[in-house]
C-alpha positions as CSV (number, residue, x, y, z in Angstrom):
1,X,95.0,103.6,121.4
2,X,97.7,106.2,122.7
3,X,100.2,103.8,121.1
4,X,98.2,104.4,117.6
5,X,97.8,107.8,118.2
6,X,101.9,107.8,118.3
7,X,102.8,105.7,115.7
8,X,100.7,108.2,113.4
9,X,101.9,111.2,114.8
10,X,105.4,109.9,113.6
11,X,104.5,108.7,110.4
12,X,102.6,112.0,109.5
13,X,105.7,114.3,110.5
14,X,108.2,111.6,108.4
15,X,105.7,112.6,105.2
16,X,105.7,116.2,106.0
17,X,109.8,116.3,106.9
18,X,110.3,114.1,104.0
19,X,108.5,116.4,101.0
20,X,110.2,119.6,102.9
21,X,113.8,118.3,102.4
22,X,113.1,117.3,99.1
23,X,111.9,120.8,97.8
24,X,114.1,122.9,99.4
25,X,117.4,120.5,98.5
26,X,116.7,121.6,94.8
27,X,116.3,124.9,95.6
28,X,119.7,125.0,97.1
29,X,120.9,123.9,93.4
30,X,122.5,126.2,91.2
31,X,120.6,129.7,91.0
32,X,117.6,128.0,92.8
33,X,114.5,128.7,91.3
34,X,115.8,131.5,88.9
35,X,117.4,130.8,85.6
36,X,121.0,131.3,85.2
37,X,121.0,132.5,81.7
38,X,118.0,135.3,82.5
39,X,119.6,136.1,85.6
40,X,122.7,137.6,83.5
41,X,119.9,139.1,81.1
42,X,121.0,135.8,78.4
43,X,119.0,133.2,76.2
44,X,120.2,129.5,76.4
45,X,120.2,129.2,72.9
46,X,122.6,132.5,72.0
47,X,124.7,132.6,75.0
48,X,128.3,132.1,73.8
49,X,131.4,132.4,76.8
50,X,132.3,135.5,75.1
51,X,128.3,137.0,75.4
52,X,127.9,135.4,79.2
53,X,131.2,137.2,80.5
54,X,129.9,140.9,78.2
55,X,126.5,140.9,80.1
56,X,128.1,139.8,83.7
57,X,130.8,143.1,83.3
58,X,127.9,145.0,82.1
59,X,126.2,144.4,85.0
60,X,129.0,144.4,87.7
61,X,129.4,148.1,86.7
62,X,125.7,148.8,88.0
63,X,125.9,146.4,90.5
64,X,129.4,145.8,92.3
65,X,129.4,146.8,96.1
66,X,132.6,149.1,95.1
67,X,130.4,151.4,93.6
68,X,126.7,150.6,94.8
69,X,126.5,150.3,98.6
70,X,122.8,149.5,99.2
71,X,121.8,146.4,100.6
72,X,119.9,145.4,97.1
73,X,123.2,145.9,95.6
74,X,124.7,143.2,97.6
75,X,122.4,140.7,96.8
76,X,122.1,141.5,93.6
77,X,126.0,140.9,93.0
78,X,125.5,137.5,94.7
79,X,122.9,136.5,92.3
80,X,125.2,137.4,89.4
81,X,128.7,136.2,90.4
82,X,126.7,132.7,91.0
83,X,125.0,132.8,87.7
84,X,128.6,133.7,86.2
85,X,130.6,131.4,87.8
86,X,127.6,128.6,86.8
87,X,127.7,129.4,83.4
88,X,131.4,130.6,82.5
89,X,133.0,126.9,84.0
90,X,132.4,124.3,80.9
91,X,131.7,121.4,83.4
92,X,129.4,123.3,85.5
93,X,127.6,124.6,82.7
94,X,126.8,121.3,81.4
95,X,125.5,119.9,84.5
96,X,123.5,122.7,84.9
97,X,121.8,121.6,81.0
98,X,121.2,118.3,82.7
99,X,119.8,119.8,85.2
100,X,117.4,122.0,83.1
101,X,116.6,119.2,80.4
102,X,116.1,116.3,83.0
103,X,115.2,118.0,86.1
104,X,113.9,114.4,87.7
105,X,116.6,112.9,87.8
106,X,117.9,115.8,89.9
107,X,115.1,115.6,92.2
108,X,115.7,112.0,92.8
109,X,119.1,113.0,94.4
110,X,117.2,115.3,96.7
111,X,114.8,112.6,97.8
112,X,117.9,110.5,98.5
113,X,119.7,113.9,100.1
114,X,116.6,114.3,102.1
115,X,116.6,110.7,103.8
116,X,120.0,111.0,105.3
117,X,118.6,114.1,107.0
118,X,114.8,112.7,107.6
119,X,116.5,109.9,109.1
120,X,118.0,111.8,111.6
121,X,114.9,113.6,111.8
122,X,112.8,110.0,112.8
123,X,114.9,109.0,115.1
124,X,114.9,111.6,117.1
125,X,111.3,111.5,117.0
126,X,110.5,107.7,117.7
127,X,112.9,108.2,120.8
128,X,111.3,111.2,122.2
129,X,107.5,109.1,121.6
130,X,108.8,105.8,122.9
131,X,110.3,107.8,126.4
132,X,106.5,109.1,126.4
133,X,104.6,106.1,125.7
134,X,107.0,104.5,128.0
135,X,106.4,107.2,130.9
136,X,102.3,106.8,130.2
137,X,102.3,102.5,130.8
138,X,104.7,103.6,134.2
139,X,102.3,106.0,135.5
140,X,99.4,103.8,134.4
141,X,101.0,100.8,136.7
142,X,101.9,103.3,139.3
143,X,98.1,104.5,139.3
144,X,96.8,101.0,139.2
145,X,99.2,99.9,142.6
146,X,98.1,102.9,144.6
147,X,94.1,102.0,143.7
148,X,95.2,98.6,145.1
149,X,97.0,99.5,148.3
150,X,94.6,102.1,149.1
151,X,91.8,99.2,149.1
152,X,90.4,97.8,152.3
153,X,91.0,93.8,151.4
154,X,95.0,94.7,150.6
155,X,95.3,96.6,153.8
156,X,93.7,93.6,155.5
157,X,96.4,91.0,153.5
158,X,99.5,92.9,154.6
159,X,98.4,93.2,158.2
160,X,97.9,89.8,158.1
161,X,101.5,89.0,157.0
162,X,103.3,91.2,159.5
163,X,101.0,89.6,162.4
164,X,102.0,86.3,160.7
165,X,105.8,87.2,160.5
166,X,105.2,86.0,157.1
167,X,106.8,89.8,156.2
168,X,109.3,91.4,158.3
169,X,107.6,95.3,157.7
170,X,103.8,96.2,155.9
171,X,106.7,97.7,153.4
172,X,107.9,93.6,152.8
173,X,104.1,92.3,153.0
174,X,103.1,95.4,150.0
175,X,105.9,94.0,147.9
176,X,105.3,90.2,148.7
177,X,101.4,90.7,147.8
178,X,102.1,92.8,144.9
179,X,104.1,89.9,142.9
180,X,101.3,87.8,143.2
181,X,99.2,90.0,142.0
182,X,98.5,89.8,138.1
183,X,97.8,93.2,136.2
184,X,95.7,93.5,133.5
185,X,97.3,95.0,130.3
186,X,96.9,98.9,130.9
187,X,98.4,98.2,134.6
188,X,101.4,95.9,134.1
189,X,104.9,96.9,134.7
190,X,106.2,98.0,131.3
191,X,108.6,95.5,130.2
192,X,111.1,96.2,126.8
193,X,109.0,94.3,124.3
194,X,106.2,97.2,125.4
195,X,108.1,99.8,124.1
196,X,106.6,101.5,120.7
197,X,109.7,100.1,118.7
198,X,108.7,96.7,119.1
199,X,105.1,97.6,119.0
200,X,105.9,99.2,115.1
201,X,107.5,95.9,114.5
202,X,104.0,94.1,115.4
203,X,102.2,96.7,113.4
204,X,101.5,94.1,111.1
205,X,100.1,91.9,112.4
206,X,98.2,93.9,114.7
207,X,96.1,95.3,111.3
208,X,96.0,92.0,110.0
209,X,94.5,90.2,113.4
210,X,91.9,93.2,113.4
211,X,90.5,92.9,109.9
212,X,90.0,89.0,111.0
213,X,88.5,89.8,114.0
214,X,86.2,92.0,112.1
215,X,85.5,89.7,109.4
216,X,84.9,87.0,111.9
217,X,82.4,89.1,113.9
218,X,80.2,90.0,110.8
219,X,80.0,86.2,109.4
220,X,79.4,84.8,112.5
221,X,77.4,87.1,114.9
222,X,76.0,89.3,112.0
223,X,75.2,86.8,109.1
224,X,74.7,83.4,110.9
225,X,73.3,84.8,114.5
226,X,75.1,82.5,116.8
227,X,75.0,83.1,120.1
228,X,78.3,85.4,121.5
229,X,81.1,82.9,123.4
230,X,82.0,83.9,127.0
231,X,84.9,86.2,125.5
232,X,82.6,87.8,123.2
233,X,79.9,88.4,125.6
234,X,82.6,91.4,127.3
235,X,83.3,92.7,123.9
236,X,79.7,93.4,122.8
237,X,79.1,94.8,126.0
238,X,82.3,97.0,126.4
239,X,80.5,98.2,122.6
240,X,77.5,98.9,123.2
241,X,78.2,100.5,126.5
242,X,81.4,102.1,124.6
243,X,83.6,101.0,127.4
244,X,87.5,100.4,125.9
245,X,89.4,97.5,127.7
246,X,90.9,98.8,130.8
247,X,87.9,100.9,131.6
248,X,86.0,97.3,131.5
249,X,88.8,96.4,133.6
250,X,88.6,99.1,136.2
251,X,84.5,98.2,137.0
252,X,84.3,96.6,140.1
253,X,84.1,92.7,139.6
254,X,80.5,92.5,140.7
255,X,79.6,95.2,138.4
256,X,80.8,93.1,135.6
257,X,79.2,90.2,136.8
258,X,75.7,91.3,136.6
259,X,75.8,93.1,133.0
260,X,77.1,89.7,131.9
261,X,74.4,88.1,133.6
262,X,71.9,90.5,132.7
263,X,72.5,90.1,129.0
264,X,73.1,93.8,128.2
265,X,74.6,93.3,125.0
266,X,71.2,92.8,123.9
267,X,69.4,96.2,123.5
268,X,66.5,96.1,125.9
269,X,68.0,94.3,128.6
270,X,70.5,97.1,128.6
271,X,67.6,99.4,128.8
272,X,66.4,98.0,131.7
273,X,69.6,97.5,133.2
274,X,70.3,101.3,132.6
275,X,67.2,101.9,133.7
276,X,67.3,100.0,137.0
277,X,70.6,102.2,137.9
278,X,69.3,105.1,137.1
279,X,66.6,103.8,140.2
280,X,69.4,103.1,142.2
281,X,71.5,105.9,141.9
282,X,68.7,108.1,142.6
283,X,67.8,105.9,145.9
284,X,70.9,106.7,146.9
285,X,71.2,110.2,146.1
286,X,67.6,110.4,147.9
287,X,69.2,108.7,151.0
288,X,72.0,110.9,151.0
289,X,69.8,114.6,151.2
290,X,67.9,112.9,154.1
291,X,70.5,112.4,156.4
């Protein structure tokens, strides 16, 4: 799930980066979003070299910083020595024409300008999500040992070895018992193919093993009515009791045990079964304020 979660975290800021670049890569060209020819007070059609460099000394008398010392000056002359120096260079001029009379095929160049740099952008951001998905599955196994050496039955085990000189320290029995311990998925030692990378690569078929699962499901459970297999027995019950796989995992072995046995995939078993803890628990909870 967190590894979903990730993947379209990344994708959704690729989009957003992506459309950013794009836009403000054309507004970088020439005068931006103004028009050259209006910012020099000029019509495309009647501006002549002589006409574009009449208006652009007309206005450099109102506008040059020499003689106008505001700040709105300043940025005004910018604007105009731009649009003059667009418009009064023959090659520049006519790529500026292109520009106005086919402005998609300039926007395609800022789609391709804006990869380079999104690029950059991605992987910066898949590295910085696979160091965290990679730091959740190591605190995840680090949780999952500490919930095992902290049990009563792995305490027993590594006193045994020391007493047996099987292990010259509890510190050599812990590490003996612990390779011969299999971890479910959510608690194993994160190994490289874990790592989101990879994971994006299995994308996939991840999506496409899903749909068939779910296609599978409804024809046989849903259409025909067969009876669940012993796998499909723990998923109906991790969905009805809206458990995800490493909580299933984490209830005690019993625990699983009797809702398989007890059926509670089917809906009033599972009401009784619910029902019956509810009993229990408040037993317990009964025997507790009494003593």
């Amino acid at each position: 799930m967190l590894r979903m979660r990730i993947l379209g975290f990344v994708c959704l800021v690729l989009v957003l980066v992506l459309g950013v670049v794009a836009d403000s890569y054309t507004d970088t060209l020439f005068c931006g979003k103004e028009n050259c020819y209006q910012v020099l007070g000029l019509k495309r059609d009647d501006a002549k070299a002589s006409q574009i460099k009449k208006n652009y000394r007309s206005l450099s008398l109102e506008w040059h910083p020499d003689r106008n010392k505001s700040e709105e000056a300043k940025k005004e002359w910018l604007r105009l020595s731009n649009a003059y120096e667009i418009l009064s260079n023959e090659t520049k001029r006519e790529e500026y024409h292109d520009f106005l009379d086919h402005p998609e095929n300039w926007a395609r160049g800022g789609i391709y300008a804006a990869k380079s740099e999104v690029g950059v952008v991605v992987f910066g951001l898949l590295a910085v999500a696979t160091a965290l998905h990679y730091l959740n599955m190591r605190l995840n196994h680090n949780r999952f040992v500490q919930r095992i050496k902290q049990s009563s039955h792995f305490k027993e085990s590594v006193a045994r070895l020391v007493v047996a000189e099987k292990a010259a320290d509890p510190k050599q029995a812990e590490k003996i018992l612990l390779e011969q311990i299999e971890f479910p998925k959510h608690g194993k030692k994160p190994q490289i193919l874990d790592l989101l990378p990879f994971q994006i690569i299995k994308l996939p078929y991840v999506i496409g093993m899903a749909c068939f699962e779910q296609i599978r499901w409804q024809v046989r459970y849903t259409w025909l009515k067969k009876e669940y297999t012993a796998e499909d027995e723990i998923i109906a019950i991790r969905m009805v009791m809206n458990l995800t796989e490493s909580q299933w995992e984490q209830c005690p072995e019993k625990e699983r045990e009797e809702m398989i046995e007890r059926q509670v995939w089917d809906d009033k078993k599972r009401e009784e079964y619910l029902r019956d803890k509810t009993i229990e628990e408040n037993r317990k909870g009964g025997g507790m304020r009494k003593r």
